[in-house]
N, C-alpha and C positions, 0 to 999 in steps of 0.2 A: 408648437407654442413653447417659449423660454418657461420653463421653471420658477424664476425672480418672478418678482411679481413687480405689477407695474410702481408702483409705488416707492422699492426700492428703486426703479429705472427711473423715475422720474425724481428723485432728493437725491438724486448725485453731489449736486453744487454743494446743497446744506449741508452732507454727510461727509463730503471732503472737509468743511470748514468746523467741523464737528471735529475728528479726526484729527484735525490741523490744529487745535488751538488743548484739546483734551489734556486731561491733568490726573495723573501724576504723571502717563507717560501716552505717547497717541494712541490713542485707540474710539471707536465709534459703536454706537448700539445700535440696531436698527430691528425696530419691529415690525410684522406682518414682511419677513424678508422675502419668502418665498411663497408661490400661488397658492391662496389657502387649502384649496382640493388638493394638489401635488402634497403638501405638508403633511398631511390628513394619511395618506398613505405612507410614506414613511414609517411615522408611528404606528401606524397599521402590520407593517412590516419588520418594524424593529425588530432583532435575533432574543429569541430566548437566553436567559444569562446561565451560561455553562462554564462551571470549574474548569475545563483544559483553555479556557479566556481570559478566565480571569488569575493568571501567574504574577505574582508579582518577581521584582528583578531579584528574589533570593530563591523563584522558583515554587512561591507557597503560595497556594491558594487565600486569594484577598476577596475585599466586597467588590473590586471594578473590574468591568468585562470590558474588552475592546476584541471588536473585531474589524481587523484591516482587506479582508477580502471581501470589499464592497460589492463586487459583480457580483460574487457568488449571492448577495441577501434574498433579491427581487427585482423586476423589470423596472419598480420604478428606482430602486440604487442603483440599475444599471445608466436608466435614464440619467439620473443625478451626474452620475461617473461622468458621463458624455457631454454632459455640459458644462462641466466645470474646468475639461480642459480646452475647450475653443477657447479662441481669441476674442469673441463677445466676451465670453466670461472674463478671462483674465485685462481687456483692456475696461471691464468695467473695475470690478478693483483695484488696477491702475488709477483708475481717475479718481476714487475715492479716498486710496492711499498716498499718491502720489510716488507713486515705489513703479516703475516702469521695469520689460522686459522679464516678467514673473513667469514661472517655471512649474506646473503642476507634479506634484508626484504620484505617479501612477502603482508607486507600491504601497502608500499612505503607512512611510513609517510614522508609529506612533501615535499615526489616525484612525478616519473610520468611527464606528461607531462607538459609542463611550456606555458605559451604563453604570452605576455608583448607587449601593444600597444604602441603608440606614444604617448610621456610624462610620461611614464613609470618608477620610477627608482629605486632602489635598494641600500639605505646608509649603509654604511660597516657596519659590525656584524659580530661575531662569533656564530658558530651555536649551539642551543639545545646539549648538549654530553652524552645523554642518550637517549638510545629507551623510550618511555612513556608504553611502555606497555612489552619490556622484558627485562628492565632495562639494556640491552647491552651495550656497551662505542661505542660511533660513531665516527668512525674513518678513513672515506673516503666519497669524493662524487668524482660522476664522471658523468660529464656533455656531453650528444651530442649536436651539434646543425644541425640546422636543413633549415639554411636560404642561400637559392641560391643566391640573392640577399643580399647585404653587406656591405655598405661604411664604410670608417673611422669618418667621418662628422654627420652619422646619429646617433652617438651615440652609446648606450648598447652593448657597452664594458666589458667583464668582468675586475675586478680591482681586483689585487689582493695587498695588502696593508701591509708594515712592523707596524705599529701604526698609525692609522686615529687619535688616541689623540694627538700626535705630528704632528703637522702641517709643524712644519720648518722641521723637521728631517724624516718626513714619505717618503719611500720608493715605488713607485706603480709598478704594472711592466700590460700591459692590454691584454689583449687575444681576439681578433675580435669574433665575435661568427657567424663563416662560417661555411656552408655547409659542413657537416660530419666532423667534426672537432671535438678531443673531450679530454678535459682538467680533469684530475686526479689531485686530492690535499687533502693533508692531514684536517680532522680538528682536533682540539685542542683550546686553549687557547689563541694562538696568531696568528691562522688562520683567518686575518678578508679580509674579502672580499663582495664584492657588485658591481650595475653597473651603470655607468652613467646616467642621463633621454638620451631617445631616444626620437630624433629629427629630424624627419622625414620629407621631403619635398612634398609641398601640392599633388604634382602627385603621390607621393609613400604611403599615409595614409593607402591605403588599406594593405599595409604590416603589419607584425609584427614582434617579435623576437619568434622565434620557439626552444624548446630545451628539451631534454628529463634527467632526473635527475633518477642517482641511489645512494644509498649511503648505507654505508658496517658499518660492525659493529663487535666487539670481543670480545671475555667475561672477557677479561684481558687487560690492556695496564702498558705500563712502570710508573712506581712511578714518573717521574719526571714530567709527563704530567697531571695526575690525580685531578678534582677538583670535589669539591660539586656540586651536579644536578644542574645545571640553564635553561632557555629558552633562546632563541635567544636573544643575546643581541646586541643595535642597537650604533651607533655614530652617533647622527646628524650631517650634514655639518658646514664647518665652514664657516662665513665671503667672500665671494669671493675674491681673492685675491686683483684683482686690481681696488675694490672700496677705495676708498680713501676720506677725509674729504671734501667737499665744491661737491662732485659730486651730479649729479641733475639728477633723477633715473627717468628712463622711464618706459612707459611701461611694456617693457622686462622686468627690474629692477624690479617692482612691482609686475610681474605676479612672477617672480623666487621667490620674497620675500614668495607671498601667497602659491606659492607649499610647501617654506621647513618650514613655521610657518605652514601649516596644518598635514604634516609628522611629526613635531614635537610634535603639540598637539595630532596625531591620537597614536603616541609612547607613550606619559606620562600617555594618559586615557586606553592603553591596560598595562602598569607597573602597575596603580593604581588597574584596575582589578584582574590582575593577584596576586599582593602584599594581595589585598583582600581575592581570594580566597585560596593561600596558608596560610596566617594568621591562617583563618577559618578552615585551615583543619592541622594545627599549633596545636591551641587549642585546638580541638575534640582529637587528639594525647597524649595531657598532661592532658585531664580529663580522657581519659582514661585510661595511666598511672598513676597519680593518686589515680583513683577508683580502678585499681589494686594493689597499694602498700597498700592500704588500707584495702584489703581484701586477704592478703597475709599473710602468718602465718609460724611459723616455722617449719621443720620437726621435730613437737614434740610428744614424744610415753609416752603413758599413763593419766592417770586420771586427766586431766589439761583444765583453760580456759587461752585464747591469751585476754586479752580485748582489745588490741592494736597491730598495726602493729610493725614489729622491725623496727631498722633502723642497715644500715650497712651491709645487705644481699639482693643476688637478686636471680630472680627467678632459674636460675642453680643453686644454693646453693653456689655459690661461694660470701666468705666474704670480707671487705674491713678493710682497719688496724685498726679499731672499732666496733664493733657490741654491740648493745643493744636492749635489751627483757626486757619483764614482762610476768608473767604466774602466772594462781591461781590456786593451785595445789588443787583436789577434797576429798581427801585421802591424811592422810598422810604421809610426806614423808622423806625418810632416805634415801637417794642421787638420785643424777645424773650424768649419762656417757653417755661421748659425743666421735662420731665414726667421725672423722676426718683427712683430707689426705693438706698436701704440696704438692707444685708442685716446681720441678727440677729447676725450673727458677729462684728462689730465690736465690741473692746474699751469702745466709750464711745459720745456721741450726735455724728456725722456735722458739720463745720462745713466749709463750702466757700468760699474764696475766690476770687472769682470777679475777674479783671481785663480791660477791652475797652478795649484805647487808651489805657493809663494811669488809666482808673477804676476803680474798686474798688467790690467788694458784699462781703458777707458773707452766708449764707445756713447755718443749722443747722435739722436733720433726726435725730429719733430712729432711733434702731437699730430697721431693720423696720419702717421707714416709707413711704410714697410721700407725694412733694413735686409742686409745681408750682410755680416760683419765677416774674415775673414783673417783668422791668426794662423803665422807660422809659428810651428809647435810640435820639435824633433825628441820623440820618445819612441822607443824600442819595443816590439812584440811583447807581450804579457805583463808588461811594464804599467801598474795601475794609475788612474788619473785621476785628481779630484780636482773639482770646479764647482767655484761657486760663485755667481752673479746677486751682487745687491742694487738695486734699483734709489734712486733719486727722492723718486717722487710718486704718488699713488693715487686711488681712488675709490668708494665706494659707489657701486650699483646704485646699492638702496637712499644712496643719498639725496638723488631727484625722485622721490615721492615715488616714481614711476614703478617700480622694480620690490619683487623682497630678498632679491642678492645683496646678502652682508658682508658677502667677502670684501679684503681690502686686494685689491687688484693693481699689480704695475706695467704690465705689457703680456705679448701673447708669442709662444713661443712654437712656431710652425712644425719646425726642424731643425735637427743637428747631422751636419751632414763630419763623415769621417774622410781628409784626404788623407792616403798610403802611400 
């Protein structure tokens, strides 16, 4: 027996048009989503909330526990596990999303179980948009929850948010987080969302906010959503509205103040860390490029030293509208021929000027050609040679949408062969 409950099986249509049309950004509610008996257990099963769970990213003990080792909870989050990654599963949130070829992650970063005490809260952000480890594009979460018990009063609220940076202009729209209830929403770029503190009444402490997190992933998304890797990025609160000049802050006032100056400083020392260690690993990247360009040499045949790297080529042998070398040829030598190819993409037919020592060639090559040029070029054993080829005319990869190659590219350079 599926998990979903029939109900959710059966408001597909309505739940995609739901989804489709939602405001501020897509996303869908859907209550009684899974078999009430199955739900039932769950919560039954929910993990006790343990400090080694609940770290937050400076490493300190916070109020939310997440545990991502789903199998380990119980047979029935085993069961969960198992059906959430079939192709039922996933071609049903297909059809509700409209987000095709969805990818479960079987290590639930970030997922798994949720648990959120009282003073709990969550300031808007958009989320991570890549897997950390299969570089996927993240491109849905989808939240149960898990809590019988529910007011509006108590707070933790999902919020879902058009710009937390515009204050006057920001849009909210809140989702209760009730018992078997469970909210789909796209993310991306302008997906921010987060949830109130929860504000719990001194009888009800023992509660908390219970909710189970999946979140999907694709190997493609649309160009117009696409951004550079980032981590979760946060929006501190602003100002509360209706403080105003001459008021004379209590308590409350004071305690609200020390929550959101300590959320704010616990966000800038996890930015500074984080800035650190991609810097760091920034760096190691360009030494090791680098010490690669450096130790890169041309595809050169015959009796010859490189003392130096070129420049103007990369390691596919593809050139850029200038390239320069040196070589010290061992034996003498009475030319060089060079085995070279255009690519179709080029505006017009390829002409190269080619310079050794102050001589000059000229050599043209149709678009989506391969050449083989061939200079007489009498120079003596140990005798250095510099050459350097500029190009005509070019092209960028990335300029048919297709590609995220920015290089500017002028033709492809096979070999250089040496005659003696």
């Amino acid at each position: 027996m599926s998990p979903l409950s029939s109900q959710a099986r059966q408001s597909v249509d309505m739940d995609a048009e739901r989804f489709r049309t939602a405001d501020p950004f897509r996303h869908v509610v859907i209550d009684n989503f899974l078999d009430p008996a199955f739900c039932q257990q769950l919560l039954a099963d929910f993990p006790r909330f343990e400090d080694r769970y609940a770290l937050n990213e400076m490493g300190e003990v916070g109020g939310k526990a997440v545990r991502m080792q789903v199998r380990d909870l119980s047979p029935a989050y085993r069961r969960l596990d198992d059906f959430i990654q079939t192709p039922e599963f996933l071609r049903y949130v297909a059809q509700v999303t409209g987000i095709a070829d969805l990818h479960y992650d079987a290590e639930y970063v970030g997922g798994g179980t949720h648990e959120n005490r009282h003073g709990q809260s969550l300031d808007a952000h958009v989320d991570f948009n890549y897997h950390p480890g299969t570089n996927l594009h993240r491109r849905l979460n989808l939240i149960v929850y898990l809590n019988p018990e529910w007011e509006q009063d108590w707070g933790g609220a999902l919020q879902l948010f058009s710009d937390p940076w515009d204050s006057a202009g920001n849009r909210t729209t809140p989702v209760l987080p009730l018992f078997n209830r469970a909210v789909i929403f796209e993310t991306n770029e302008r997906s921010w969302h987060g949830f109130e503190a929860i504000r719990l009444p001194e009888d009800k402490r023992h509660l908390s906010r219970k909710s189970f997190a999946i979140y999907l992933y694709t190997r493609q998304r649309p160009a117009e959503e696409a951004a550079p890797p980032h981590g979760t990025i946060y929006v501190p609160e602003a100002m509360p509205e209706d403080w105003q000049e001459g008021r004379n802050l209590s308590r409350a006032d004071l305690q609200l103040l020390a929550r959101r100056f300590t959320r704010l400083r616990g966000q800038l020392r996890y930015q500074y860390s984080r800035e650190q260690r991609d810097g760091a690993q920034t760096l190691a990247l360009q030494q090791t490029v680098a010490e690669w360009r450096g130790a890169w040499r041309l595809p050169l045949q015959g009796y010859a030293l490189q003392p130096s790297a070129p420049s103007g080529i990369w390691a596919d042998q593809w050139v850029s509208p200038v390239l320069r070398m040196s070589f010290v040829p061992r034996r003498k030598l009475r030319g060089i021929e060079l085995d070279l190819w255009t690519p179709p993409q080029l505006p017009q037919a390829q002409t190269l000027n080619i310079d050794i020592d102050g001589r000059r060639w000229n050599h043209r090559v149709e678009r989506g050609a391969r050449s083989r040029l061939n200079i007489d070029l009498r120079c003596a054993a140990d005798q250095p040679v510099n050459l350097s080829i500029s190009a005509d005319t070019h092209f960028v990869p990335a300029a048919d949408g297709a590609s995220g190659d920015d290089r500017t590219l002028a033709w492809m350079l096979r070999e250089i062969s040496l005659r003696h």
